[in-house]
C-alpha positions in Angstrom: -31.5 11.7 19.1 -31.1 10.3 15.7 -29.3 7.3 14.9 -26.0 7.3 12.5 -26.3 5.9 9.2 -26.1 1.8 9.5 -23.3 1.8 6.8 -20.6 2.3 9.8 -22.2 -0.9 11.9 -19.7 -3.6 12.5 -16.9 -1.7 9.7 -13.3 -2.4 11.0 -11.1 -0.2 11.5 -8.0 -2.6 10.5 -4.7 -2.1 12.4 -5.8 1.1 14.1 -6.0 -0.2 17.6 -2.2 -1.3 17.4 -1.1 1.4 15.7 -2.0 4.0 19.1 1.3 6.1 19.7 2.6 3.9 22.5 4.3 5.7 25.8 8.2 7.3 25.1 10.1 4.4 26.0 8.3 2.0 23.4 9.9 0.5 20.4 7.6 1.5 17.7 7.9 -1.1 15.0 4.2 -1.1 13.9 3.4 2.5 11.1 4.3 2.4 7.8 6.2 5.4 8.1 9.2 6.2 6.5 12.3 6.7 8.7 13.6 9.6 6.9 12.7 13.3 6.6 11.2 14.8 3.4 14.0 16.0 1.0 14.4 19.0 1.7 14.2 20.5 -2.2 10.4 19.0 -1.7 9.9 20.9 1.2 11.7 23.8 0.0 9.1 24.7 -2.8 6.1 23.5 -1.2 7.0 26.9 0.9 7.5 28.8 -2.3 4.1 27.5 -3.5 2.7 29.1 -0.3 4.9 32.4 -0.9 4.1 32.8 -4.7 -0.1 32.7 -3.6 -0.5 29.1 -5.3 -3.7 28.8 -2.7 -6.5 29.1 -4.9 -8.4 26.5 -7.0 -7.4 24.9 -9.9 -7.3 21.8 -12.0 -9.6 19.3 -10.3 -7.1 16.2 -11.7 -4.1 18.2 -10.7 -2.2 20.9 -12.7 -1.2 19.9 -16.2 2.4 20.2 -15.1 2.1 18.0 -12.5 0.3 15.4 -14.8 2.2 15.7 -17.8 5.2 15.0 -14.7 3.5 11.6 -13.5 2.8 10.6 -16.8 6.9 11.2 -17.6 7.6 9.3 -14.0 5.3 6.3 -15.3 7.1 6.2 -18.3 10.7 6.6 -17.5 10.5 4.3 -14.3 7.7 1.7 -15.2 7.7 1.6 -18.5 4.1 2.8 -18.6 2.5 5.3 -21.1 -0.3 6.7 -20.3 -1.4 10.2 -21.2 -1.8 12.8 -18.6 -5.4 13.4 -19.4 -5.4 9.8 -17.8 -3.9 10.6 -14.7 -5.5 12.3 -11.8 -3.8 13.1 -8.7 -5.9 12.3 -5.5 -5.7 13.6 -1.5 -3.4 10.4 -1.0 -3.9 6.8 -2.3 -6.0 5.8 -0.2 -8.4 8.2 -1.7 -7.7 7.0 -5.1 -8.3 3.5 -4.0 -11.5 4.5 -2.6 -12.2 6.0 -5.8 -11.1 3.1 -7.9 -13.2 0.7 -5.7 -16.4 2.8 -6.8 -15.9 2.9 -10.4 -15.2 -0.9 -10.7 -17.8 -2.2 -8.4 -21.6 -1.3 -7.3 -23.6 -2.4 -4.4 -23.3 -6.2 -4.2 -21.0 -6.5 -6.7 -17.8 -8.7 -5.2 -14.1 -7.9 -5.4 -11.4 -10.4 -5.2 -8.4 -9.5 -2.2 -5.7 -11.9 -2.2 -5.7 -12.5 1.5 -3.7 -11.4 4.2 -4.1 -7.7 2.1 -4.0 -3.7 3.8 -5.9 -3.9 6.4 -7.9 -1.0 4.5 -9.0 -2.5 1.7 -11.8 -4.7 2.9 -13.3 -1.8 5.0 -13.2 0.7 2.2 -15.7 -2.1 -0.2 -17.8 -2.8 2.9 -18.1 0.8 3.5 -19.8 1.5 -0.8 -21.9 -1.4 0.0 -19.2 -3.8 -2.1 -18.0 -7.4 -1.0 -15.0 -8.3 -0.5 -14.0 -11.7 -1.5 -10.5 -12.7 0.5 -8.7 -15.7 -1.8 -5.7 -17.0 0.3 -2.3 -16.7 -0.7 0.1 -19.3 -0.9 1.6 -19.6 2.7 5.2 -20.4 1.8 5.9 -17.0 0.1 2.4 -15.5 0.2 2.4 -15.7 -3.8 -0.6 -15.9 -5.5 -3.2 -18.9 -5.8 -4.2 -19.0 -9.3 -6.2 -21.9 -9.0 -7.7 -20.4 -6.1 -8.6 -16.9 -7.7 -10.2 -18.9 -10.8 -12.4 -21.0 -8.1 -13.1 -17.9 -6.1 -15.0 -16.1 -9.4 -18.8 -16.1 -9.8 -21.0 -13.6 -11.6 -21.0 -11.5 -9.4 -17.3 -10.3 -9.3 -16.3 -7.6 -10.9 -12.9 -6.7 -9.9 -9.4 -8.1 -8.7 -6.8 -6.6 -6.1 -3.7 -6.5 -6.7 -0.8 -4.8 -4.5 2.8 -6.1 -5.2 4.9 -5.2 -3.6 2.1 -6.1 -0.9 1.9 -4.7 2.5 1.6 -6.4 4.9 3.5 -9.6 3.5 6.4 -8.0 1.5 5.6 -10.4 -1.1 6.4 -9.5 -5.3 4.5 -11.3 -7.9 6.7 -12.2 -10.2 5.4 -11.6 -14.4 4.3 -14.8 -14.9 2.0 -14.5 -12.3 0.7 -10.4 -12.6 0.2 -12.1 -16.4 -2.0 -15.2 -15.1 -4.2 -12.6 -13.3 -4.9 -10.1 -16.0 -5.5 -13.3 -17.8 -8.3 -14.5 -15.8 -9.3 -11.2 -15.5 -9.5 -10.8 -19.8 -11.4 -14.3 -19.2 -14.1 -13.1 -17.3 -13.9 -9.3 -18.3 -13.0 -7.8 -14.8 -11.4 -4.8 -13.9 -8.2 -4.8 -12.2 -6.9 -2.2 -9.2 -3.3 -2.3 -8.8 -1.8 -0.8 -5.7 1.5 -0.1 -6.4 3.0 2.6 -3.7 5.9 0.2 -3.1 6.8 0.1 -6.5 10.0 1.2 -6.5 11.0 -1.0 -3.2 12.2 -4.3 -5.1 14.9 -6.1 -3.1 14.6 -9.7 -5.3 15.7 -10.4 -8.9 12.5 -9.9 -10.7 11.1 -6.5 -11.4 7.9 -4.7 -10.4 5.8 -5.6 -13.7 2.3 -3.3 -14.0 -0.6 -5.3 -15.1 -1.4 -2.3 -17.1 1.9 -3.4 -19.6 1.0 -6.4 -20.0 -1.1 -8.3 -22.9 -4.7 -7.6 -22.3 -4.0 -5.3 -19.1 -4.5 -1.7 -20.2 -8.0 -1.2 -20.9 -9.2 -3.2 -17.4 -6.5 -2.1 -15.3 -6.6 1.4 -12.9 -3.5 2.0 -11.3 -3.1 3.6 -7.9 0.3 4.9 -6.8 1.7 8.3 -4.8 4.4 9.6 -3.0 3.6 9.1 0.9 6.4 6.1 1.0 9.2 6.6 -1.6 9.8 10.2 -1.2 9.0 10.5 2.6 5.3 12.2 2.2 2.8 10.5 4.0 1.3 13.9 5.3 1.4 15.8 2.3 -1.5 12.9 1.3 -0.8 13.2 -2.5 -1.3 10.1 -4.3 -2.4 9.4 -8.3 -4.8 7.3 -10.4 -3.6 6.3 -14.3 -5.6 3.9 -16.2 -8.6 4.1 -19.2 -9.8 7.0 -20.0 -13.2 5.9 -19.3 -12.0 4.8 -15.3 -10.8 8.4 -14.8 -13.4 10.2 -16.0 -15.3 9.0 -13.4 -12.7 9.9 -10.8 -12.4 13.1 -11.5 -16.0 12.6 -11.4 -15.8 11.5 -7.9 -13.0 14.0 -7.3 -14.9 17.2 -8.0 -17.7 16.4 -6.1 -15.8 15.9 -2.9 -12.0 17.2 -2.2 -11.9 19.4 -5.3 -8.1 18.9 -5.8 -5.3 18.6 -3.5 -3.3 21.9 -2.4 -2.6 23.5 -5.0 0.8 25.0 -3.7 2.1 21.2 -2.8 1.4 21.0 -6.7 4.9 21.9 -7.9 6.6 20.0 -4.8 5.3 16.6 -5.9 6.6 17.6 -9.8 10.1 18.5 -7.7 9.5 15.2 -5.9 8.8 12.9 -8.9 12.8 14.1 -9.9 14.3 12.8 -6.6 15.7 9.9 -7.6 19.3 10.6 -5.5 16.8 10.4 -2.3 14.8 7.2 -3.5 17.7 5.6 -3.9 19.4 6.6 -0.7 16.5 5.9 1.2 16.2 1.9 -0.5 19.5 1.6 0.5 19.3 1.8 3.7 16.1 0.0 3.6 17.9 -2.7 2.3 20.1 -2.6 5.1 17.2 -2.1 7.9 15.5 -5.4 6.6 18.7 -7.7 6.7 19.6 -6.5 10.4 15.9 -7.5 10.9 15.9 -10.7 9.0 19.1 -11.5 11.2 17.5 -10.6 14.6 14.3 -12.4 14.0 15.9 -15.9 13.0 17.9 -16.1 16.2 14.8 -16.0 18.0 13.8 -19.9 18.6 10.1 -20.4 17.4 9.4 -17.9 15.3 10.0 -18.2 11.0 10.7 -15.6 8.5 9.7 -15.8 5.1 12.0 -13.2 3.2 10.1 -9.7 2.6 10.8 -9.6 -1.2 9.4 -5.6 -1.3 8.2 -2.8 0.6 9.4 -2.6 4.2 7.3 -5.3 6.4 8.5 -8.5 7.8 5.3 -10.7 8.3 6.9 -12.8 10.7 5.1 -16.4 11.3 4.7 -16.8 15.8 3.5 -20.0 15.3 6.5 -21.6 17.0 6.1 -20.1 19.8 2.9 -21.3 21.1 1.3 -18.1 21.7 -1.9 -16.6 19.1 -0.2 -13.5 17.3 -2.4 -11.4 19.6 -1.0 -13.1 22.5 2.5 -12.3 20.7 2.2 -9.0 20.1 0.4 -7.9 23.7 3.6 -9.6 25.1 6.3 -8.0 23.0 4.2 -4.9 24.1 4.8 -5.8 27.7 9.1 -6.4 26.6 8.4 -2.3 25.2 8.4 -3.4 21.5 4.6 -2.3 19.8 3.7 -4.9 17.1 0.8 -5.5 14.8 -0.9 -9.0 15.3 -2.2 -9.6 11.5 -5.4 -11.9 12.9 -6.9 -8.3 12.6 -6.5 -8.9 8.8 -8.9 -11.9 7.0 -5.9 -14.5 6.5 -3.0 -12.8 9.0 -3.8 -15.5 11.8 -0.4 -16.5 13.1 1.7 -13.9 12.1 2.9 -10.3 13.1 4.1 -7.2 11.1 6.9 -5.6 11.7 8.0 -2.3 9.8 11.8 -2.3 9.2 11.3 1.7 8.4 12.5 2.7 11.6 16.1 4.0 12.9 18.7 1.6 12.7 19.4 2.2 16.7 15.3 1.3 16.8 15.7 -2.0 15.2 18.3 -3.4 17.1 17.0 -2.3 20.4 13.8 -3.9 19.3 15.7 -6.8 18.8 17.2 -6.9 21.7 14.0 -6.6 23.7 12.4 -9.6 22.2 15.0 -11.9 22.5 15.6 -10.6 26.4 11.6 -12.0 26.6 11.7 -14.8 24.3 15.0 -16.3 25.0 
């Protein structure tokens, strides 16, 4: 029998062994899943798209309405121009990350993470032969280490992570900060990948600042954004790359010789979705909601400390407290009927759990309730 290609030897699969469907009477408070149905207007022409015969090829990048529609979104929300011969849109984020992660980086070359990241990244540069380099955060807000970054470069990096607001912390970077990274990044001429699908989740003061807009960020940075978490979409798998003309060139490189494009009838559903902005900010509204009841809950529960989830919808609770390894924490909340992720499966996550405050309302408080029945 032949053997399978070593490149899958010893890869991690990240949170995917806690993330198992879990019997009926579980409380699920592990998938970055949004707890609200697709709008229905999105769904609505994605069905016309399939009625009006949009199932044939087109566009690799995505139509040019759809482009010209992310470039507008970009602009309108973010504050970022970028021209929709720049944009491609990609079978989820994931696979634009993927993408991003081979234009920036070769075999050997080493990429910066600032550590506890998605439990995807580090797999994803293991998997093209890349390494990833995990700098830890700050462990008071999980902020970024500048000092450490700067130690962490050698010449052999070629590109910096960044994801604010960051799953699994909840942590946003404030401008000072994103600026300080694109400024080492200028200093040692390295790209930049910014993850930025929870982008329009802000609960703090400061806003969600793009190192692409900022002074010496747009010709190193490649940003990576979609629908699957404002708009209710994971499914659909649509997500986007923007960024130099030069980076998506070779994506679309990447893109033809692979998936082609995504469907093209959900093409004119994600245009219909990019001008949702009553649902977006219905949804963050009860976000907003969901993660005080949560922040409320948790802190009545002796041992365990909650740094406040800034973005996103995580809290990265610290179990320390309590005695028990997160492992030990979350196999035992399992037992109370509450399913939670124990970050130690993440480089830097040792000690803390993530919990998704996405779910029902009804879902949170009988979580609640469940771990402070075992832990009190």
């Amino acid at each position: 029998m032949p053997d399978v290609s070593s490149r899958f030897d010893g890869l991690g699969v990240g949170f995917a062994p806690y993330l198992q469907p879990p019997g009926p009477d579980v409380v699920r408070l592990t998938v970055g899943e949004p707890g609200f149905e697709t709008p229905r207007q999105i769904i609505d022409e994605a069905i016309r798209g399939l009625e009006n015969g949009d199932t044939k090829y087109t566009r690799g990048a995505g139509s040019i309405e759809l482009c010209n529609a992310v470039s507008e979104y970009l602009g309108f929300h973010h504050s970022i121009e970028v021209d929709s011969e720049n944009i491609i849109v990609t079978p989820g984020a994931k696979q634009a990350l993927l993408y991003s992660f081979m234009i920036t980086t070769m075999p050997g070359d080493e990429a910066i993470l600032l550590s506890p990241s998605w439990a995807s990244y580090e797999p994803m540069l293991e998997f093209i032969g890349s390494v990833p380099v995990n700098v830890p955060v700050r462990r008071d807000n999980f902020h970024p280490d500048i000092k450490a970054i700067r130690s962490a470069i050698t010449n052999k990096t070629k590109m910096i992570l960044i994801n604010s607001p960051c799953n699994p912390t909840g942590a946003v970077f404030t401008p000072n900060e994103i600026q300080e990274i694109v400024d080492i990044a200028n200093e040692y001429d390295l790209w930049i990948v910014s993850d930025e699908i929870y982008s329009r989740m802000i609960w703090v003061d400061w806003p969600h600042v793009s190192p692409y807009n900022l002074s010496g960020g747009e010709e190193r940075t490649i940003i990576v954004n979609g629908w699957s978490k404002s708009w209710a979409m994971t499914g659909m798998r649509l997500g986007f790359m923007a960024g130099p003309e030069r980076a998506i060139n070779a994506a679309k490189k990447c893109q033809a010789n692979s998936a082609s494009h995504v469907p093209t009838y959900i093409m004119n559903a994600a245009i219909t979705a990019l001008g949702c902005n009553d649902a977006v900010n219905s949804f963050n509204n009860e976000y907003k909601k969901r993660r005080q009841m949560m922040i409320d809950g948790l802190s009545e529960i002796p041992g365990l400390r909650i740094p406040e989830p800034e973005g996103a919808f995580y809290v990265f609770a610290d179990v320390t407290g309590t005695g028990m390894s997160d492992i030990e924490f979350a196999d035992g909340a399992l037992k109370a009927g509450v399913q939670l992720i124990p970050a130690s499966l993440i480089s830097g996550g040792k000690g803390f759990v993530r919990i998704s405050y996405a779910a029902s309302e009804d879902m949170i408080i009988e979580g609640i309730a469940r771990l402070k029945k075992w832990l009190l």
